[in-house]
SENU-757492 format. One record per residue (C-alpha): residue number from 1; residue in one letter; x, y, z. Coordinates in steps of 0.5 Angstrom, whole numbers, padded with zeros to 4 digits. Layout:
<rs>
R  seq  type      u      v      w
R  NUM     a      X      Y      Z
...
</rs>
This chain:
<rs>
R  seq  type      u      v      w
R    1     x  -0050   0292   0056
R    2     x  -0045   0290   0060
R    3     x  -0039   0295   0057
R    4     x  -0033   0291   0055
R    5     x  -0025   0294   0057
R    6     x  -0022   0297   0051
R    7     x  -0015   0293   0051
R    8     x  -0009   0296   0045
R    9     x  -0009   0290   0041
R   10     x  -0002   0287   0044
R   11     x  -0001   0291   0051
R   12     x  -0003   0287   0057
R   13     x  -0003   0290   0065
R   14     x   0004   0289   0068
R   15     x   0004   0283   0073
R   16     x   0009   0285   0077
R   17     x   0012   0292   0080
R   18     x   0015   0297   0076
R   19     x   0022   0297   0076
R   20     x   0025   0304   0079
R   21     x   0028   0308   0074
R   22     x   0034   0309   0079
R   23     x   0041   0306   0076
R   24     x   0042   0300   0078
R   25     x   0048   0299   0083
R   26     x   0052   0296   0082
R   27     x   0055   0290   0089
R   28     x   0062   0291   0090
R   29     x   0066   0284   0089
R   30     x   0067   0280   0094
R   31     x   0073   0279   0097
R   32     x   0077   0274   0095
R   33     x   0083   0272   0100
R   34     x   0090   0274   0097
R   35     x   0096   0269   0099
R   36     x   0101   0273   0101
R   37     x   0107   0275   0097
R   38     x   0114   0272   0098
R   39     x   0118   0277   0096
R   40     x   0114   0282   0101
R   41     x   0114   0278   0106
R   42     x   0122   0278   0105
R   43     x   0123   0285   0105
R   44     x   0119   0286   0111
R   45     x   0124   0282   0114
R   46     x   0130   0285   0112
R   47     x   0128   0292   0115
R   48     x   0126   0289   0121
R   49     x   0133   0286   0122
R   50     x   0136   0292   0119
R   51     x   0133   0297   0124
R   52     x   0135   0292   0129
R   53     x   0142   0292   0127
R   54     x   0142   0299   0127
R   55     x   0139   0300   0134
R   56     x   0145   0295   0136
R   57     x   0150   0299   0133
R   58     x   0148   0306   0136
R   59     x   0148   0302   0143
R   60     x   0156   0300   0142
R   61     x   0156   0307   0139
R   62     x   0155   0309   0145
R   63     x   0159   0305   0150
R   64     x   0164   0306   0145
R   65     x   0164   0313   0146
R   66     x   0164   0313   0153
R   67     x   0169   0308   0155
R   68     x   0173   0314   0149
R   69     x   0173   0319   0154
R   70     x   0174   0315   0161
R   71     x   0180   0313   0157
R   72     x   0183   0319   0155
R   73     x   0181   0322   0162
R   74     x   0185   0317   0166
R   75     x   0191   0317   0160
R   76     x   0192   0325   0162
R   77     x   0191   0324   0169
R   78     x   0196   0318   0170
R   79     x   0201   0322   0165
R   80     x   0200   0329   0169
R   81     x   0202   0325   0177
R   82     x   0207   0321   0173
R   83     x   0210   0327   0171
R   84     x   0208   0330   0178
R   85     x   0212   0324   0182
R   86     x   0217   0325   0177
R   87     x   0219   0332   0179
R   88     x   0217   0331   0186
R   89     x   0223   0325   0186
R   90     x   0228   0332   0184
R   91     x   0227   0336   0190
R   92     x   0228   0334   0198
R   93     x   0221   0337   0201
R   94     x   0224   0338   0208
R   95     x   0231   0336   0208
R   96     x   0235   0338   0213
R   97     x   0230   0343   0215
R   98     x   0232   0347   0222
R   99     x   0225   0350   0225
R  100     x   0226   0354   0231
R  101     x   0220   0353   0237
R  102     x   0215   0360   0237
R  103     x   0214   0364   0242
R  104     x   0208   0362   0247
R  105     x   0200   0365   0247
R  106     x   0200   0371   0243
R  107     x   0195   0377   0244
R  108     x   0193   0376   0237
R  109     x   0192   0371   0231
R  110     x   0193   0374   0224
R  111     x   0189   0372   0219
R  112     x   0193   0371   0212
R  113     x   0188   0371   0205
R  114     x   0191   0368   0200
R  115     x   0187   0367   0193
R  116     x   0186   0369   0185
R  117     x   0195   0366   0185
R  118     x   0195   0365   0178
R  119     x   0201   0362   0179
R  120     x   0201   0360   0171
R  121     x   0200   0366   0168
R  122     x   0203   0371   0164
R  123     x   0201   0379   0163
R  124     x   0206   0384   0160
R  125     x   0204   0390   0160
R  126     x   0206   0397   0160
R  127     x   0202   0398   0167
R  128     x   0204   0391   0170
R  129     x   0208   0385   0169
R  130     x   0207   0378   0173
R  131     x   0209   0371   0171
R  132     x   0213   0366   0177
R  133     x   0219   0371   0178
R  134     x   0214   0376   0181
R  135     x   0209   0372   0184
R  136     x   0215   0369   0187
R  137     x   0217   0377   0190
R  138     x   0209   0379   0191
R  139     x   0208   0373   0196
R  140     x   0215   0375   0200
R  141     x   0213   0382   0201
R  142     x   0206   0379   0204
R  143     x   0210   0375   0208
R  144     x   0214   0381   0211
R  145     x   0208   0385   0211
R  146     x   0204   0379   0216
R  147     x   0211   0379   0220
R  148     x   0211   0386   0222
R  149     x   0204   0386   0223
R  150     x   0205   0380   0228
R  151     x   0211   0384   0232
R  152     x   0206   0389   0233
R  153     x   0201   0385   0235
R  154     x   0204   0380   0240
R  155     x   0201   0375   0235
R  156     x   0204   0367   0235
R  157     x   0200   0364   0230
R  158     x   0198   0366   0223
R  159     x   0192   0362   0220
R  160     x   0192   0362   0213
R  161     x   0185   0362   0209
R  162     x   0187   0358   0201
R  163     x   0181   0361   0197
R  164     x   0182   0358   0191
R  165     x   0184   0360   0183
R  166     x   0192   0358   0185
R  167     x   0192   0356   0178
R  168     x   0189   0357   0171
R  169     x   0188   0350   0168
R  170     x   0187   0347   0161
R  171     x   0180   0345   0161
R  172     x   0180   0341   0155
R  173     x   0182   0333   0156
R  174     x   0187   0334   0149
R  175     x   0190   0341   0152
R  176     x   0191   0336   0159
R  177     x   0194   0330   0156
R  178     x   0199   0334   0151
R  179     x   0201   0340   0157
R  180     x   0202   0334   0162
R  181     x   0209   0335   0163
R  182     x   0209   0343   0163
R  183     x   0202   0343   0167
R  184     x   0206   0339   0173
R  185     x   0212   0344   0172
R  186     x   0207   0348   0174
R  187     x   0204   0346   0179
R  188     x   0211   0344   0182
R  189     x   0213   0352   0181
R  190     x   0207   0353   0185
R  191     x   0208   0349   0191
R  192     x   0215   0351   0191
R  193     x   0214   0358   0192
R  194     x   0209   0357   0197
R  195     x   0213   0352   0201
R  196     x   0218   0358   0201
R  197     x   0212   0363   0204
R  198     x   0210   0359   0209
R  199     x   0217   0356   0211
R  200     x   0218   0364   0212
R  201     x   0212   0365   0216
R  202     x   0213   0359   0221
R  203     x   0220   0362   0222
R  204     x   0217   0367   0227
R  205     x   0209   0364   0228
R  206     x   0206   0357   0229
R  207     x   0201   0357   0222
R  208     x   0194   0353   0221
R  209     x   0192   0351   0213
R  210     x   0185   0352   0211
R  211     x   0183   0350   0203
R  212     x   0177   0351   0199
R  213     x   0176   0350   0191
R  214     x   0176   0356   0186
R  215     x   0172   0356   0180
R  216     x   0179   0358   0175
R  217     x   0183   0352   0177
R  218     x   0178   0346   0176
R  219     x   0180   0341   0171
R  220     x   0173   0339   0168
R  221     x   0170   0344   0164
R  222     x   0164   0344   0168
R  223     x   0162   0348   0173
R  224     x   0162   0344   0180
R  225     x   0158   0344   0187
R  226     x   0159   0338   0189
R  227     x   0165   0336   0192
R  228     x   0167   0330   0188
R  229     x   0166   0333   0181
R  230     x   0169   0341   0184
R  231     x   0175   0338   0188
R  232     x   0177   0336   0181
R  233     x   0182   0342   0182
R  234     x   0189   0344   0182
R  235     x   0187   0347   0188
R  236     x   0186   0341   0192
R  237     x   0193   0338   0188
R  238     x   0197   0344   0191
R  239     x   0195   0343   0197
R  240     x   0195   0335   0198
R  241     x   0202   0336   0196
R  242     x   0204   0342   0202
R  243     x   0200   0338   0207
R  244     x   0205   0332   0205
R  245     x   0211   0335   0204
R  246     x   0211   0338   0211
R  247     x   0208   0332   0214
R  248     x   0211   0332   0221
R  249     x   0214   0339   0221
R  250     x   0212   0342   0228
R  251     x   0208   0348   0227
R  252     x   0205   0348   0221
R  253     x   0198   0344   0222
R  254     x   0194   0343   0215
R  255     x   0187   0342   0218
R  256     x   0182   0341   0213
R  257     x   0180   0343   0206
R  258     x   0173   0344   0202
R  259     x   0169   0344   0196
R  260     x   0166   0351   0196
R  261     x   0165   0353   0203
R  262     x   0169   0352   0209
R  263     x   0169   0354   0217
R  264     x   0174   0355   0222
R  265     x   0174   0358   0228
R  266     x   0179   0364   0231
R  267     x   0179   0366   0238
R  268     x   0172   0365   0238
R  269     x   0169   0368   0233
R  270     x   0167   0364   0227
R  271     x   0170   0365   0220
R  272     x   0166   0363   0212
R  273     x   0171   0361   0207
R  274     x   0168   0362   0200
R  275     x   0172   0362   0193
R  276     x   0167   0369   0191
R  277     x   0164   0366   0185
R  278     x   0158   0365   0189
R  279     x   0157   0371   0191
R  280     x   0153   0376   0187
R  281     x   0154   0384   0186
R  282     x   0150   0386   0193
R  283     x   0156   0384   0197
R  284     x   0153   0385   0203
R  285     x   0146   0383   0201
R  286     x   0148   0377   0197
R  287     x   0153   0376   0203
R  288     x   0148   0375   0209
R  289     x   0144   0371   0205
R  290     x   0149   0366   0204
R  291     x   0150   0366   0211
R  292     x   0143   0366   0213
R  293     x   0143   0358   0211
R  294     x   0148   0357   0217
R  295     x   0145   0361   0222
R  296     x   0138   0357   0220
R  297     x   0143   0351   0222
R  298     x   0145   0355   0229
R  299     x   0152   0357   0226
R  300     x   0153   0365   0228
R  301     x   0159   0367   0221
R  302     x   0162   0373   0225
R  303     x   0166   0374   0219
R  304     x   0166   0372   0210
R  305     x   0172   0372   0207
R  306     x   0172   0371   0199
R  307     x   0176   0373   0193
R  308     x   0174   0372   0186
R  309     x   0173   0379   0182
R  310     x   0182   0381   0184
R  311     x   0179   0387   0187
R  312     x   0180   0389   0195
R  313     x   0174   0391   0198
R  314     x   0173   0390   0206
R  315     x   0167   0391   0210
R  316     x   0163   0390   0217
R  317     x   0162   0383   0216
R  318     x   0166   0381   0210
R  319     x   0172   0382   0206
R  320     x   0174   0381   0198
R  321     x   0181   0380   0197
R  322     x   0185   0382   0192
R  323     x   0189   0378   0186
R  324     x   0197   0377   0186
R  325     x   0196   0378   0178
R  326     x   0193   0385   0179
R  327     x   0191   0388   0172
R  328     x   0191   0384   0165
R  329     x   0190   0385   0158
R  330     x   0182   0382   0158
R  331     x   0180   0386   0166
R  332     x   0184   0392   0162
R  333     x   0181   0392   0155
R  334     x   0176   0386   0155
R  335     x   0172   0390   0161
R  336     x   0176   0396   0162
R  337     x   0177   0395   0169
R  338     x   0184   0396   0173
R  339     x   0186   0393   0179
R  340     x   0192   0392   0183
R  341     x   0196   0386   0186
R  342     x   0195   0385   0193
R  343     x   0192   0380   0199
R  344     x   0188   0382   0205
R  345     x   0190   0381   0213
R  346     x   0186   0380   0218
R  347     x   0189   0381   0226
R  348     x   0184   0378   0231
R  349     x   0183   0379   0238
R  350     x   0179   0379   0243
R  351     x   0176   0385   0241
R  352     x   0176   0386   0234
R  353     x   0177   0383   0228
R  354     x   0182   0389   0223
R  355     x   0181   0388   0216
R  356     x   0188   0391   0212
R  357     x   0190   0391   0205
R  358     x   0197   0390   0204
R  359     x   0199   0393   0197
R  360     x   0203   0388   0193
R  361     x   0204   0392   0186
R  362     x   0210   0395   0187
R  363     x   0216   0389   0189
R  364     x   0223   0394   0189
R  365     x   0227   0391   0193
R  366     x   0224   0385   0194
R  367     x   0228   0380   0193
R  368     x   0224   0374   0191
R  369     x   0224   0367   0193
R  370     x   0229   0362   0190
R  371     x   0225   0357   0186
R  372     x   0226   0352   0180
R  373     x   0227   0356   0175
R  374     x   0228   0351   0170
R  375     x   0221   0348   0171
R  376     x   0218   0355   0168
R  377     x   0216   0353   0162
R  378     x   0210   0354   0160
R  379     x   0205   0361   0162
R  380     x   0200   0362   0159
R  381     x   0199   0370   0157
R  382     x   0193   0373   0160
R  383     x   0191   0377   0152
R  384     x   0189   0369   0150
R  385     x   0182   0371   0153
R  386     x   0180   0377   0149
R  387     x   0181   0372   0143
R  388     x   0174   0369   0141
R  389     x   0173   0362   0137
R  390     x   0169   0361   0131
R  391     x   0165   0355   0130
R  392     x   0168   0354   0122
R  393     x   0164   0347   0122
R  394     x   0159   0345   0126
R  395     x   0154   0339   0125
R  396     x   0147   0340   0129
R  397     x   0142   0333   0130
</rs>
């Protein structure tokens, strides 16, 4: 008997698969493409053409600044010479200038170093003074020192080795413009009393120039090695204008100023003019190094002279002079270091270079040289640098 399937009344076997248990997931929508947003579009504009305006704006910026400082820089410049021209105009270089003819050939040449004048400057204090009256008194007992030494010598010829810093300077281009005309006085102070120095050397001697830069007397604010940026200095001013002063005088020969570095040639011996700032605290060590560069060249420095650190100090192969400022308020009570008024002479001969420190300190009984006193009207005091500046506002990018 055919055994019959047991079916609950109602219930029939699924034909189709089981559906999974799992929750449905569920399809994201279909994108539907979304026209842009006018509004939106705009805005994204105006920010582009708001970063572009703002681009151009700091780019004129920029050269508007640029130009600024061009301009002031000419302004002070071109108001500094007129003013030199004007005072030039007032004074008679040479005129009726009587010159006799020194001796012929001596046995010796004598080297002058002259360095660290400042002319410009003030220092009142109980162990020193100096402003234009004793720097004008200080230089005519170098030139009374430097004759007698000639005499004893048999010298005919004095060459004069300008080392630079002959004046302190306004680094600021709103301190140059403002003191154009007290600047140019004293550039004009300065070349007066020279002229009144080199006029009583070439009295007894035949003289020849040399000039170099110092690091003080520069008028950008910067520190410059290059000639372009580093002859920006009043030494290379004051010198120009006593080459074009004694232009055609017999007997007073400017032959060539420098940068930073000089050589010149006495009785055979080769001669390196450095102002000193280059020169570090190994003196001899720091002093063959540099001129080791000119002996990689074929160039044999016999002898160095520098000044910088307004303290003699003469070797083998070098000689560091002395300042005619001597002591001031900052060396004095800034770095607790004295010094005294004084330059170096040299007497070369054929056999030997003598090195002298002629102390200039004391001036009694010089009578200092004549100059124009009406233009001394500006000396900035040495105290000035101890002050230190404080930044009240100050804005960092």
């Amino acid at each position: 008997m055919a055994s019959a399937s047991l079916q609950r009344p109602g219930c029939h076997r699924a034909s189709r698969p089981l559906r999974s248990r799992l929750p449905a997931r569920s399809n994201p929508p279909r994108q539907r493409s979304v026209r842009q947003d006018p509004d939106r579009e705009l805005l994204q504009f105006n920010v582009r053409l708001a970063k572009n305006r703002q681009a151009l704006l700091d780019a004129q910026r920029i050269e508007r600044k640029a130009f600024r400082e061009h301009a002031r820089i000419e302004n002070a410049v071109t108001a500094y010479a007129r003013e030199l021209g004007a005072l030039l105009d007032e004074r008679g270089f040479t005129q009726e200038l009587l010159l006799s003819e020194p001796e012929g050939p001596g046995e010796a040449v004598l080297i002058v170093q002259l360095s660290d004048l400042h002319f410009n400057e003030r220092v009142e204090l109980p162990s020193n003074r100096y402003d234009f009256t004793v720097a004008a008194a200080r230089l005519a007992k170098l030139a009374s020192r430097v004759k007698q030494l000639g005499r004893s010598y048999g010298a005919s010829k004095v060459v004069i080795a300008c080392l630079g810093d002959f004046l302190n300077s306004d680094r600021r281009l709103d301190e140059l413009l403002s003191n154009a005309t007290n600047r140019s006085k004293a550039t004009l102070l300065a070349v007066d009393i020279l002229r009144a120095f080199l006029l009583d050397l070439r009295s007894e001697f035949n003289l020849e120039i040399y000039g170099i830069t110092g690091n003080e007397s520069r008028v950008h604010p910067e520190l410059g090695w290059s000639d372009e940026l580093a002859t920006d200095s009043y030494d290379l001013m004051i010198y120009s204008i006593l080459r074009r002063g004694f232009c055609g005088v017999e007997g007073i020969d400017f032959q060539g100023f420098r940068a930073n570095e000089l050589l010149f040639e006495v009785m055979g011996r080769t001669f390196l003019c450095l102002h000193g700032h280059q020169v570090g605290a190994n003196l001899q060590k720091s002093v063959q190094e540099i001129t080791g560069k000119y002996a990689a060249q074929g160039i044999t420095v016999d002898y160095t002279l520098f000044g910088h650190q307004h303290a003699t100090s003469i070797g083998d192969y070098h000689a560091r002079n002395a300042s005619l400022v001597g002591s001031n308020a900052y060396s004095e009570a800034g770095l607790n270091f004295c010094s005294k008024a004084a330059q170096n002479v040299h007497v070369v001969t054929a056999t030997a270079i003598d090195g002298i420190k002629v102390d200039l300190q004391d001036t009694s009984g010089i009578t200092p040289y004549p100059f124009a006193t009406e233009w001394e009207a500006y000396c900035p005091k040495s105290e000035g640098k101890l002050h230190e500046g404080a930044v009240v506002f100050q804005v960092v990018v």
